[in-house]
Structure formats: structure tokens, C-alpha cells
C-alpha positions in Angstrom: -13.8 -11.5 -4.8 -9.8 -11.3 -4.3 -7.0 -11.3 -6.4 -5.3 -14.0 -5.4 -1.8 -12.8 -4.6 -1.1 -9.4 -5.2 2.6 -9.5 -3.9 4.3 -12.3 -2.7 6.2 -11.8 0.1 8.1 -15.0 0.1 9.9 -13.4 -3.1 10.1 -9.7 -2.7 13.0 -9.1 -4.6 11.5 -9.4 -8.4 7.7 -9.5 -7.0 7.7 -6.3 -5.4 8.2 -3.7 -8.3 9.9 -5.9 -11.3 13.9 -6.7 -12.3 14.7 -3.5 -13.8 13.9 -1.1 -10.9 16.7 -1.3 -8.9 16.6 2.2 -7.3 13.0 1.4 -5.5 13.3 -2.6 -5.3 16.6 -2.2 -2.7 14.6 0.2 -0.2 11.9 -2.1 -0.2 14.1 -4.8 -0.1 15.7 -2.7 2.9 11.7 -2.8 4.6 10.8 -6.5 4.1 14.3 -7.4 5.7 13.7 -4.7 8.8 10.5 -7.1 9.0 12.2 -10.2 8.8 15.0 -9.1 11.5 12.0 -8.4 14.0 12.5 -5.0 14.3 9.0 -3.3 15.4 6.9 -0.7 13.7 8.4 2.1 15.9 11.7 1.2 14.9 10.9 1.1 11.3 9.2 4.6 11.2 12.8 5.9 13.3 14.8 4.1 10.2 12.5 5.2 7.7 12.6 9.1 9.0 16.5 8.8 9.7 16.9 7.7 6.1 14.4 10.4 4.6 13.5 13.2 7.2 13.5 16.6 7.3 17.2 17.2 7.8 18.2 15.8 4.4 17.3 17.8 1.3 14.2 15.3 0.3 11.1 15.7 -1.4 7.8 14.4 1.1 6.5 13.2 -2.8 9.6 11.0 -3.6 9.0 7.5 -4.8 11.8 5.6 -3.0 10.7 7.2 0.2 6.7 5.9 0.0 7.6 2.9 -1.5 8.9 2.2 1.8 6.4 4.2 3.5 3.6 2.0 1.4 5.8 -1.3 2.1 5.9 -0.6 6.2 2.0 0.0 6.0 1.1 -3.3 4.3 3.9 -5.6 6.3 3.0 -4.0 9.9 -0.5 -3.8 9.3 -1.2 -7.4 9.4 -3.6 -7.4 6.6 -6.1 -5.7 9.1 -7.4 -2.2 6.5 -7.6 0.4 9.2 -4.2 -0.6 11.0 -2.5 -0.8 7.2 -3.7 2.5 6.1 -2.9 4.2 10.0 -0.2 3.0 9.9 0.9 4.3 6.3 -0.5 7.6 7.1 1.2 8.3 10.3 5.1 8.0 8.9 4.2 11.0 6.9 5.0 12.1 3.5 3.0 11.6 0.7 0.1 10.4 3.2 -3.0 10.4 1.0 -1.3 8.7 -2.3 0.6 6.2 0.2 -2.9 5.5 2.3 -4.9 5.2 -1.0 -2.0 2.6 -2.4 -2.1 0.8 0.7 -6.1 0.6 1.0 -6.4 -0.8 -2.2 -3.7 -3.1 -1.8 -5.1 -4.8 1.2 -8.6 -4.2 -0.2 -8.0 -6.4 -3.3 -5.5 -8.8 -1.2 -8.6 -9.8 1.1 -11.7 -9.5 -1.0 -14.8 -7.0 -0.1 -16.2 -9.3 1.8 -13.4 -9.7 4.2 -13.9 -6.0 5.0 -16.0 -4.4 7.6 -19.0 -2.9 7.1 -17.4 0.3 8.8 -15.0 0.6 6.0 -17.8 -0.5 3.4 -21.1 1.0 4.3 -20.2 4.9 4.3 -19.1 4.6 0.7 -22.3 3.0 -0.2 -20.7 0.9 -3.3 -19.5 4.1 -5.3 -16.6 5.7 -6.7 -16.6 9.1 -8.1 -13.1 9.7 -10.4 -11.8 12.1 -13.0 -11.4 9.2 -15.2 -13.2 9.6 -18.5 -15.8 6.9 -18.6 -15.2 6.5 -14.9 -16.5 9.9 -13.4 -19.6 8.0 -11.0 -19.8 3.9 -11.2 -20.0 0.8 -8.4 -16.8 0.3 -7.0 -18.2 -3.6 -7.3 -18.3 -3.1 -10.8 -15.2 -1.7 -11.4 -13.3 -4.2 -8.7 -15.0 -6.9 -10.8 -13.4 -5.3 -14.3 -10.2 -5.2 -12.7 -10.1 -9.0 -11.9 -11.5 -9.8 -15.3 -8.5 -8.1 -16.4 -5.4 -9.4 -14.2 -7.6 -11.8 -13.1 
């Protein structure tokens, strides 16, 4: 099971994070149109850490920064889980938030059963979370709840 489309690419600026967001929709803007103009995922970290790194007073939590982050990770990784989420991880910041986002995204984007069973089997079909009514559970179950819901 997949949702369907989770983002559309083809129309980034009001699918991406809604209208009214203007201070994250132009940096992610700024990544899908570093995509668009070719530029390679060596170049895109150099832009990303010229725009955000450690000689600028910036927070390595800051949303506009792993939005970008998150939005390099899904366009570079090619829908394939472990290059998105190593590729995430390695611009730096907020690496285990950004990695999650980005797992998930191209988790739900292809389905389970699009996954490989390297990725799958070690987690054995559970979640553990700090979520009341949530704490153990299948992640099956809970993937099905959550298309039931957006479906």
C-alpha cells in the first residue's frame, strides 16, 4: 500500500508546504529549481552549507534550513530509501529528524512492498513511540490507519 502522491513535484510551489508559508516554500522552491537547472548533489550540499553553515549565526535545528535539507534528500535520492535518507543525513544539521522525514516520505511514496527486505526485516513489523495509545503496535497497522485517513 502507497499513498498515491504525497508531493507533486510538477507543482512544488503550493504542493510542497501550502500558500501561506512563504518563508519555507521559497528555499524549497530555491532546491527543486537547483534540480531542475541540473546542478548535481555535490553542488547542492556546497549551496545548501554556503547558505546555512557554520560561519553564519544559524541554528543546525532551523526549519528553513532542513526543509531544504529534507527536499535535497528526496529529489537526489531517486526514490531509492537508503540513497534518500544517506543522502539527507550526510548535509548535516538536524540529521535524525531530517532522515526520519525523508524515510517516511519515500516509505509511503513507494509502498512497503517496494522496499527491501534489508530495510524491512530488522524492524520485524514494529514501532515502539511515546504516543499514548501508540507506545508498541505493527507499523502495518498503523501505515494502514494512516491511509484510511488521508487515504
Amino acid at each position: 500500500m502507497a499513498i498515491s502522491s504525497p508531493w507533486t513535484i510538477s507543482t512544488p510551489r503550493s504542493a510542497t508546504v501550502g500558500s501561506s508559508a512563504r518563508s519555507v516554500r521559497v528555499p524549497v522552491t530555491d532546491v527543486i529549481d537547483w534540480r531542475n537547472g541540473g546542478i548535481g548533489y555535490q553542488e547542492a550540499f556546497g549551496l545548501l552549507h554556503e547558505r546555512w553553515g557554520e560561519t553564519h549565526y544559524h541554528h543546525w535545528c532551523h526549519t528553513i534550513s532542513n526543509a531544504q535539507i529534507i527536499s535535497i534528500g528526496v529529489l537526489w535520492g531517486d526514490g531509492e530509501l537508503g540513497q534518500s535518507i544517506c543522502r539527507t543525513v550526510q548535509l548535516g544539521f538536524d540529521t535524525d529528524s531530517a532522515g526520519a522525514t525523508v524515510g517516511s516520505f519515500v516509505g509511503m511514496s513507494r509502498g512497503a512492498d517496494a522496499l527491501s527486505a534489508d530495510w524491512l526485516e530488522p524492524l520485524d513489523d514494529t514501532i515502539d513511540t511515546g504516543i499514548d495509545g501508540y507506545q508498541r503496535g505493527a507499523i502495518s497497522d498503523l501505515a494502514a490507519e494512516t491511509v484510511d485517513f488521508y487515504g
